[in-house]
C-alpha positions as a Python dict, from the first residue, in 0.01 Angstrom:
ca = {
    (1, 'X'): (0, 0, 0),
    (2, 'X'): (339, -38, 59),
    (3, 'X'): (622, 249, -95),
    (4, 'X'): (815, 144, -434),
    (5, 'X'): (1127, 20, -353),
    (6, 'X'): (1423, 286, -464),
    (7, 'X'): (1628, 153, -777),
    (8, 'X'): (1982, -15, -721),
    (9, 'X'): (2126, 264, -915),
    (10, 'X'): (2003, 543, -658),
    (11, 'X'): (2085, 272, -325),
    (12, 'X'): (2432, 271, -479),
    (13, 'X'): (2424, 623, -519),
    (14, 'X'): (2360, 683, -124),
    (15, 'X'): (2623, 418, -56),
    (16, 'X'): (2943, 669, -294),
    (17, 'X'): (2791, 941, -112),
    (18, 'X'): (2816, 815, 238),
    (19, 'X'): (3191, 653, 164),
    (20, 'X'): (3302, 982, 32),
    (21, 'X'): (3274, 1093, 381),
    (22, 'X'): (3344, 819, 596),
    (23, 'X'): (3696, 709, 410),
    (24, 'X'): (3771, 1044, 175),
    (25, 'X'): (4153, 885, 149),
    (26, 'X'): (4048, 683, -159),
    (27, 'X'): (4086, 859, -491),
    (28, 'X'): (4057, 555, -695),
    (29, 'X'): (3771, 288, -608),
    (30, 'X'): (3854, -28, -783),
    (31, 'X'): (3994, -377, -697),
    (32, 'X'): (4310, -334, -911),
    (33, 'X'): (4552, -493, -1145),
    (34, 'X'): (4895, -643, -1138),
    (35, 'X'): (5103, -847, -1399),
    (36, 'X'): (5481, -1017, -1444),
    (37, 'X'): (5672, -806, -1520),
    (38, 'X'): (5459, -475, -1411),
    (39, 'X'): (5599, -268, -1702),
    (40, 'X'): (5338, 7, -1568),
    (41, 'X'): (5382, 436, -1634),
    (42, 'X'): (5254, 473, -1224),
    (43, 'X'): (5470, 572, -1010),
    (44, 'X'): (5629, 255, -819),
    (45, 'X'): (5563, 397, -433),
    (46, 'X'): (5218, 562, -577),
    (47, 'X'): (5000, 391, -274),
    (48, 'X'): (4734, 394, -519),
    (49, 'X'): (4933, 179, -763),
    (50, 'X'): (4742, -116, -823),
    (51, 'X'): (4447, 47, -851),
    (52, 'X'): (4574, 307, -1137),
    (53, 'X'): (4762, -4, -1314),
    (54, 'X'): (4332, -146, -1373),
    (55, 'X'): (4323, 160, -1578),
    (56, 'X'): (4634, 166, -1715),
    (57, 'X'): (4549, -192, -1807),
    (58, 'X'): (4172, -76, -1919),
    (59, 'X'): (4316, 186, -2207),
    (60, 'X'): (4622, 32, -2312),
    (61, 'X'): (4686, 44, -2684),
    (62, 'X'): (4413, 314, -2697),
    (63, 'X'): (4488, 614, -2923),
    (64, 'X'): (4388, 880, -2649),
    (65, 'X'): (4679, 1185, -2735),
    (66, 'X'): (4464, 1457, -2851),
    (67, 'X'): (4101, 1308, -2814),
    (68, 'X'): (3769, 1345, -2608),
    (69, 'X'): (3763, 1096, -2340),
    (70, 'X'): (3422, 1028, -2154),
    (71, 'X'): (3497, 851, -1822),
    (72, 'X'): (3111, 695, -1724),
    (73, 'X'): (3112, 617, -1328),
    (74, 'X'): (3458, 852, -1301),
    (75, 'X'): (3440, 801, -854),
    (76, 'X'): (3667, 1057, -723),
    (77, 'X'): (3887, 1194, -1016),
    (78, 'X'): (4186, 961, -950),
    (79, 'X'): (4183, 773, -1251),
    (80, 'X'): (4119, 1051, -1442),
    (81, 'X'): (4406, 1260, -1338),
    (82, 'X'): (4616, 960, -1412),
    (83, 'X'): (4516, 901, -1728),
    (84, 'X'): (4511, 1275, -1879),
    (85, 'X'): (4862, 1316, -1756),
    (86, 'X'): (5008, 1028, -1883),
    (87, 'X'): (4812, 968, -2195),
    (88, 'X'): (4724, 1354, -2273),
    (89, 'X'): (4401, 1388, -2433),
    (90, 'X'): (4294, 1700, -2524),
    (91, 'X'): (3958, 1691, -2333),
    (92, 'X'): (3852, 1457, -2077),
    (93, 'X'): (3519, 1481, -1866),
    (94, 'X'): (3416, 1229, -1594),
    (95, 'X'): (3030, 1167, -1523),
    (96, 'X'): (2936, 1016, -1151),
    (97, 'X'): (2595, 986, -1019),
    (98, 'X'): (2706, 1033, -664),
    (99, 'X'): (2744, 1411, -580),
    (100, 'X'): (2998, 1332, -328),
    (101, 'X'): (3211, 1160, -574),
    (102, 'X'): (3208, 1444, -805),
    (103, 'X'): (3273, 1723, -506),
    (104, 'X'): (3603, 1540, -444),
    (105, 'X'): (3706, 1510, -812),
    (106, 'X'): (3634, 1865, -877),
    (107, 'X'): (3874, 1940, -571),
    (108, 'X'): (4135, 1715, -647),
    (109, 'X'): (4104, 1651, -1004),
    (110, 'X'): (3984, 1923, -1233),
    (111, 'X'): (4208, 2161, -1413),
    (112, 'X'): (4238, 2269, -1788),
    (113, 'X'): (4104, 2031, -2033),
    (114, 'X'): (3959, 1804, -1732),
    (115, 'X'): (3569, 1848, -1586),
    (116, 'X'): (3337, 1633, -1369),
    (117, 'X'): (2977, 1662, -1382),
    (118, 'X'): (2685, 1501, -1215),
    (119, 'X'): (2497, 1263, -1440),
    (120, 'X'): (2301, 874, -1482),
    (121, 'X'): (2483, 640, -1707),
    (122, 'X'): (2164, 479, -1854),
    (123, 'X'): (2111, 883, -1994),
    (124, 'X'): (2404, 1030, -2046),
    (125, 'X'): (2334, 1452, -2092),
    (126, 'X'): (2584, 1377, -2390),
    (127, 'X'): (2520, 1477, -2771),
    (128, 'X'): (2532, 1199, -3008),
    (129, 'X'): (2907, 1141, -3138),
    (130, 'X'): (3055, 1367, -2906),
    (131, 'X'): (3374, 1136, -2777),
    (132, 'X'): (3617, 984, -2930),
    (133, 'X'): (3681, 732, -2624),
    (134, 'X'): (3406, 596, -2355),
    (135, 'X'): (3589, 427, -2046),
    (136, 'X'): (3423, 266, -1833),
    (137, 'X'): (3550, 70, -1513),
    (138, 'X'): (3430, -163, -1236),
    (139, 'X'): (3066, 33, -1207),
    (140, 'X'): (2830, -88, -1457),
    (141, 'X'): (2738, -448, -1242),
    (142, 'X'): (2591, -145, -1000),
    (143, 'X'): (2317, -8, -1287),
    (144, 'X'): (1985, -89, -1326),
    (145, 'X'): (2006, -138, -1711),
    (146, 'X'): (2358, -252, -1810),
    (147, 'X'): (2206, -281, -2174),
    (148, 'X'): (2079, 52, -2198),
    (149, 'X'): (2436, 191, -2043),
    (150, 'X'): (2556, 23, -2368),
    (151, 'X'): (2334, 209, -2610),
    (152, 'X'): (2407, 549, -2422),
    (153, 'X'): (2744, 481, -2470),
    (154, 'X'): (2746, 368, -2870),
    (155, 'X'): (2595, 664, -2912),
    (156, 'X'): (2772, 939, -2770),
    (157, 'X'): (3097, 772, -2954),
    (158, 'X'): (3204, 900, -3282),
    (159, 'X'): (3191, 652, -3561),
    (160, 'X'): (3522, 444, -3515),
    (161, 'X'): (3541, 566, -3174),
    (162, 'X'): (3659, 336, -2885),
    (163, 'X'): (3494, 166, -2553),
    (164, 'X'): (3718, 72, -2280),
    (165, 'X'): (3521, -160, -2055),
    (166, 'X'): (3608, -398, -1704),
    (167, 'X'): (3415, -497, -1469),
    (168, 'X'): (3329, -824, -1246),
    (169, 'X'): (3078, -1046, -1296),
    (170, 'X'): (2857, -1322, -1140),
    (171, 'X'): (3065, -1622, -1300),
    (172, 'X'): (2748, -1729, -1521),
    (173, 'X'): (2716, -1399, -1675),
    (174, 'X'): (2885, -1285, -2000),
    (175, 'X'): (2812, -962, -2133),
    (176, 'X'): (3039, -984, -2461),
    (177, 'X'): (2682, -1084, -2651),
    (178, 'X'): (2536, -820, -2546),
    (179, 'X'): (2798, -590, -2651),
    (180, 'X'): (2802, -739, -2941),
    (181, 'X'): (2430, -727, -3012),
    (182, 'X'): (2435, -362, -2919),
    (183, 'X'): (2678, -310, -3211),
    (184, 'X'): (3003, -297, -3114),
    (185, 'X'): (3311, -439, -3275),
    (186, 'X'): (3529, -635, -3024),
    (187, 'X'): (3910, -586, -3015),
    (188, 'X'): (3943, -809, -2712),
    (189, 'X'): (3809, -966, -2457),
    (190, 'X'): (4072, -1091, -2141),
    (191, 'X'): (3952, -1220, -1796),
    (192, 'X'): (4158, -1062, -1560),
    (193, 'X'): (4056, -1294, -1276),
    (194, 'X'): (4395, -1399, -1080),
    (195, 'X'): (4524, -994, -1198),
    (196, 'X'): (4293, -901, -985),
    (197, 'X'): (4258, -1124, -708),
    (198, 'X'): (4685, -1048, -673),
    (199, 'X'): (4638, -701, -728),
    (200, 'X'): (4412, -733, -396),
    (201, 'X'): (4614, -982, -228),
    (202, 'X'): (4881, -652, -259),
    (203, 'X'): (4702, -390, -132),
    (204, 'X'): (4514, -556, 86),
    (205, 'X'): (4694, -447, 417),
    (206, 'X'): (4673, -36, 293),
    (207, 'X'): (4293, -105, 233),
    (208, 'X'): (4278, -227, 562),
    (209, 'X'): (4458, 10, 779),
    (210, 'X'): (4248, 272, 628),
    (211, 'X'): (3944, 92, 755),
    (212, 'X'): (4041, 34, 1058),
    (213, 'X'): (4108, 368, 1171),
    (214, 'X'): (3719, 435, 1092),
    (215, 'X'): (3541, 521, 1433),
    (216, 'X'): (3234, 293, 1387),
    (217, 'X'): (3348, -130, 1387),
    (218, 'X'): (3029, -177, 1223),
    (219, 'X'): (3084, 33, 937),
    (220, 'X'): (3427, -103, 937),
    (221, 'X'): (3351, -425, 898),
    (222, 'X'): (3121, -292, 606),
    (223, 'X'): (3354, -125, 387),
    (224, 'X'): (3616, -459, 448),
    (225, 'X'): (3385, -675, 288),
    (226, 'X'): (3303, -394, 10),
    (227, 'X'): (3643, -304, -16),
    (228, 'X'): (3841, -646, -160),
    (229, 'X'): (4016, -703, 182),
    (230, 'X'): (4120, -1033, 171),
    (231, 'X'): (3914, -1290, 419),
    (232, 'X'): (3605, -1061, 331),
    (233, 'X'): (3328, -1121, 93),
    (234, 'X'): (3419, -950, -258),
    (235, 'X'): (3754, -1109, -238),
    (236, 'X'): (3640, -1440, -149),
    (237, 'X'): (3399, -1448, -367),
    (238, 'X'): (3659, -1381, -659),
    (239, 'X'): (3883, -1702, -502),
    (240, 'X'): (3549, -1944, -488),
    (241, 'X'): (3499, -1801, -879),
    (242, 'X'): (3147, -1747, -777),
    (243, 'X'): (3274, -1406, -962),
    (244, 'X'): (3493, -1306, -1219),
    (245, 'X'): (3639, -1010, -1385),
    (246, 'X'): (3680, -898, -1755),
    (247, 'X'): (3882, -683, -1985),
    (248, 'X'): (3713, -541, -2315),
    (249, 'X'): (3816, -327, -2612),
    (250, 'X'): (3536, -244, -2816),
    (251, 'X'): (3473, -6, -3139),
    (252, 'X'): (3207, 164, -3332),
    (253, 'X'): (3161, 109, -3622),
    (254, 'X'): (3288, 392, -3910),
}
C-alpha cells in the first residue's frame, strides 16, 4: 500500500523552510513591479526595490492609516515593514506557514503594532470580521484550495473591508469568477504581465549574484529557475505567456 502523497501546501512549506536557510539575504520573495515613470515611496538604491514597488503597487489607493492589516503568506517580514512604515496602520499581523519564514520576520520585522505568527491560509486562526484589509501576494497559486483561501479571507474582513490580491497564473486560468462567486465586489482587475517580466529583467543580475555565491551548483541552479532569473524557467515562462500575472482590488460587501 503505498504512503499518501504530502499536500502541495506542506511540499511548499519544506521548500520556504529550506530557502530561509540556504539564501537568508531575501526579505521580500516576489517577482516584482516596475512602471514609467516609477513615482514609487521606496527608497531609489533600496536593493529590494522592485520587489517592494509589487506591493506598493498591490495596496495602492487602499485606505490603510489607522486599520488592521492581515498579510496571508507574509515570507520574511519585508513587505510588511515596508508597508506599516509608509502607509501606517495601526495594527498589522503577517501569517506564513513556513516556520522559517516567520523566525526571520520576527527578527527583522516585528516591533510595536507589527506580529508574525505561524498559520494555513485555507484556516486562518482569525475571528470573523477581525481586519479591515487582507493582502495577499504572489502565494496563493502554491495552496491546495485557492477557493477556500477566498472564503477564509471574506470572512475574517469586516463588512466593507478590502482584499488586495496578485499573483501569476497558468495563462488559461482566471480567478476573477471565482472571486466574484465567493462574494466579493471588484474594484479592479490589471494584468501586470510586461510590469513584471521588466521588473525581473531589472533585478535579475542581484538575484543572480546572490545565487551564485550558494555552495551547492545544484541547488543553485534550483533557486535560478525558482527565482525569475532571466534565461530560467519562471521567467521564461512569463515571456512564452504560458503564464501571466494579475492585479486585484476587491471589497466586502457592507
Amino acid at each position: 500500500m503505498s504512503e499518501p502523497k504530502p499536500s502541495a501546501t506542506l511540499k511548499h512549506r519544506e521548500h520556504y523552510d529550506r530557502a530561509a536557510d540556504a539564501v537568508p539575504q531575501f526579505s521580500v520573495l516576489n517577482y516584482g513591479f516596475t512602471s514609467e515613470p516609477e513615482n514609487s515611496a521606496v527608497a531609489a538604491d533600496d536593493p529590494e526595490f522592485y520587489c517592494l514597488r509589487l506591493y506598493e503597487h498591490t495596496v495602492r489607493d487602499t485606505p490603510l492609516s489607522g486599520k488592521d492589516v492581515l498579510e496571508v503568506s507574509c515570507g520574511r517580514g519585508g513587505g510588511a515593514s515596508f508597508v506599516t512604515r509608509t502607509f501606517e496602520p495601526q495594527r498589522y499581523v503577517g501569517v506564513d506557514l513556513s516556520e522559517e519564514n516567520i523566525r526571520l520576520a520576527r527578527s527583522r520585522a516585528a516591533r510595536d503594532g507589527v506580529t508574525f505568527e505561524i498559520g494555513n491560509a485555507g484556516q486562518l486562526d482569525v475571528a470573523d470580521a477581525t481586519f479591515d484589509v487582507v493582502i495577499n501576494i504572489e502565494a496563493s497559486h502554491l495552496y491546495d484550495d485557492r477557493g477556500r483561501f477566498f472564503v477564509e479571507v471574506l470572512r475574517v474582513l469586516r463588512p466593507g473591508g478590502y482584499f488586495c490580491y496578485t499573483d501569476g497564473c497558468w495563462a488559461d486560468d482566471d480567478c476573477t469568477e471565482e472571486l466574484l462567486d465567493t462574494g466579493f465586489e471588484l474594484l479592479e482587475r490589471l494584468e501586470i504581465t510586461s510590469n513584471v517580466l521588466q521588473a525581473l529583467r531589472k533585478d535579475s543580475p542581484r538575484r543572480a549574484k546572490l545565487f551564485d555565491a550558494m555552495r551547492d551548483r545544484e541547488l543553485r541552479e534550483e533557486y535560478k529557475h525558482w527565482g525569475g532569473v532571466v534565461g530560467y524557467r519562471a521567467y521564461n515562462r512569463f515571456e512564452a505567456g504560458q503564464t501571466r500575472y494579475f492585479s486585484h482590488r476587491l471589497r466586502k460587501p457592507r
